[in-house]
PLY file of the C-alpha trace (Angstrom):
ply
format ascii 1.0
element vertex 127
property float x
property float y
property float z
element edge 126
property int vertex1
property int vertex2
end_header
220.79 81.74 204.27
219.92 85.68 205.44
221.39 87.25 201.79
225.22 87.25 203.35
227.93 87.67 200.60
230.89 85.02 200.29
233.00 87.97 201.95
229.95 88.38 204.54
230.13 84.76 205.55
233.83 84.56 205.36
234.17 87.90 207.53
231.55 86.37 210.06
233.24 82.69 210.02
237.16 84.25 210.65
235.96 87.00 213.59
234.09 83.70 215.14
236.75 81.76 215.04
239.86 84.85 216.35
236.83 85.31 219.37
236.41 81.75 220.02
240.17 81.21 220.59
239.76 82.84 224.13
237.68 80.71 226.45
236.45 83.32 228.36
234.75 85.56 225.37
231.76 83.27 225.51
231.45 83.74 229.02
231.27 87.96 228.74
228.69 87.81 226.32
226.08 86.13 228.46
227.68 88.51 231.70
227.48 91.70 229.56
223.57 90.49 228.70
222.92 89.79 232.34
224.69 92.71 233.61
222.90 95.25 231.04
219.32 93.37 231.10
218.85 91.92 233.90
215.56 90.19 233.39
217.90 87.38 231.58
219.40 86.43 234.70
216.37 83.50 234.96
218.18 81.88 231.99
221.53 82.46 232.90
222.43 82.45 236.70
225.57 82.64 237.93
225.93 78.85 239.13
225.05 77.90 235.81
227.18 80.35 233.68
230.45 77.68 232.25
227.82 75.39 231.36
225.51 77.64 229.54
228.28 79.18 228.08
230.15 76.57 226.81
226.32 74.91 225.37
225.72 78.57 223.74
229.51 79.24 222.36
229.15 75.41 221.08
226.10 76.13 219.24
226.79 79.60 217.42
229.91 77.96 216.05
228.33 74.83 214.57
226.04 77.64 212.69
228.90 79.59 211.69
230.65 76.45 211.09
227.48 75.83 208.48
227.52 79.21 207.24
229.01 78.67 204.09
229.42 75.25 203.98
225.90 73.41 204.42
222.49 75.03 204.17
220.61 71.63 204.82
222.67 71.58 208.20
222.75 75.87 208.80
218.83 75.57 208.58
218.90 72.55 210.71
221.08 73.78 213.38
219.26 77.47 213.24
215.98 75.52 213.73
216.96 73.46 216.62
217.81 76.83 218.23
214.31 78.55 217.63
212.49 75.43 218.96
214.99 75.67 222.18
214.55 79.47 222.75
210.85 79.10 222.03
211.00 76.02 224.68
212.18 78.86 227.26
209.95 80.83 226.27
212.54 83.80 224.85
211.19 86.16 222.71
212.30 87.28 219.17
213.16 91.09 220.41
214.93 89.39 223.10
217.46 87.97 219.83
218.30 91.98 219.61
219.11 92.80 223.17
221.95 89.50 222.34
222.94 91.01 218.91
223.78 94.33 220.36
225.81 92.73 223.62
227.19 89.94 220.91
228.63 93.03 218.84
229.53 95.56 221.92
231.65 92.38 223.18
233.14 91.78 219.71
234.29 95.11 219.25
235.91 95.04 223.09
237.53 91.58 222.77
238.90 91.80 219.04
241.36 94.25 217.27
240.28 96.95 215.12
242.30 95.13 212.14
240.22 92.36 213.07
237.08 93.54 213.24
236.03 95.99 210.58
233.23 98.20 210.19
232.70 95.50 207.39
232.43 92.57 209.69
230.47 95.02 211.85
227.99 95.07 208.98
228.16 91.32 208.72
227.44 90.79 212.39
224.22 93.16 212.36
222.91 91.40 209.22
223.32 87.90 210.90
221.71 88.59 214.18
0 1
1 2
2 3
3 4
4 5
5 6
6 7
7 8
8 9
9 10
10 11
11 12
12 13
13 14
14 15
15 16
16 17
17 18
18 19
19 20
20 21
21 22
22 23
23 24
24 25
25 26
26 27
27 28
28 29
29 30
30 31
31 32
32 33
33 34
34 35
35 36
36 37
37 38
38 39
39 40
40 41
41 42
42 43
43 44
44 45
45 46
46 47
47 48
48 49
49 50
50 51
51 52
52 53
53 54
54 55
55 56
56 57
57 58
58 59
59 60
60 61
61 62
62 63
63 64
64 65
65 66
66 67
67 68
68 69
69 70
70 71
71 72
72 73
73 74
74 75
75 76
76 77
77 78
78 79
79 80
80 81
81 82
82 83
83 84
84 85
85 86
86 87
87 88
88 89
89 90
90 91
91 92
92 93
93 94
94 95
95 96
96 97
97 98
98 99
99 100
100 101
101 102
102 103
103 104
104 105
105 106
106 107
107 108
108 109
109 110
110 111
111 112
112 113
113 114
114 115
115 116
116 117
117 118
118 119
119 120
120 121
121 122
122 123
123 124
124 125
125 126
């Protein structure tokens, strides 16, 4: 399971679940990836964003959920993304154009008390 600390997985599972709490967080990560790459529009247009937000937000929690809980079902749920994204034909550097919106969005969305450089660090060893 990536290396991550207890504190690393605890740091990622509590930021997850403070950014979760507003609905529309999901919804400006996949806007903030459209708006600053727009090739991803194909996968996420506009008519389609709620439900492709609330499918993506739903899936990154049940592997944070998993994090430190279940590595049979973290593996599980991490594969049934690859095979998905592969399905759609996304490629793996596409993964860091989404870390570095996932993070900018973090940082905008969540307070500095919140959000540490040490939950930072956690983040960009995750994605």
């Amino acid at each position: 399971m990536m290396n991550l600390t207890d504190n690393e997985r605890e740091l990622l599972k509590n930021t997850w679940d403070l950014f979760k709490e507003e609905p529309d967080n999901g919804r400006a990560i996949l806007e903030r990836l459209v708006e600053k790459y727009p090739k991803y529009v194909k996968w996420f247009p506009e008519k389609d964003m709620d439900k492709l937000t609330k499918m993506h937000v739903k899936s990154f929690t049940k592997v944070i959920n998993f994090i430190d809980t279940n590595k049979k079902m973290y593996d599980k749920q991490v594969d049934k993304i690859i095979r998905k994204h592969k399905k759609e034909d996304v490629k793996i550097d596409m993964f860091d154009d989404f870390s570095e919106v996932l993070i900018e969005v973090l940082k905008e969305k969540l307070h500095p008390d919140d959000l540490t450089d040490e939950a930072i660090a956690a983040w960009r060893k995750l994605c």
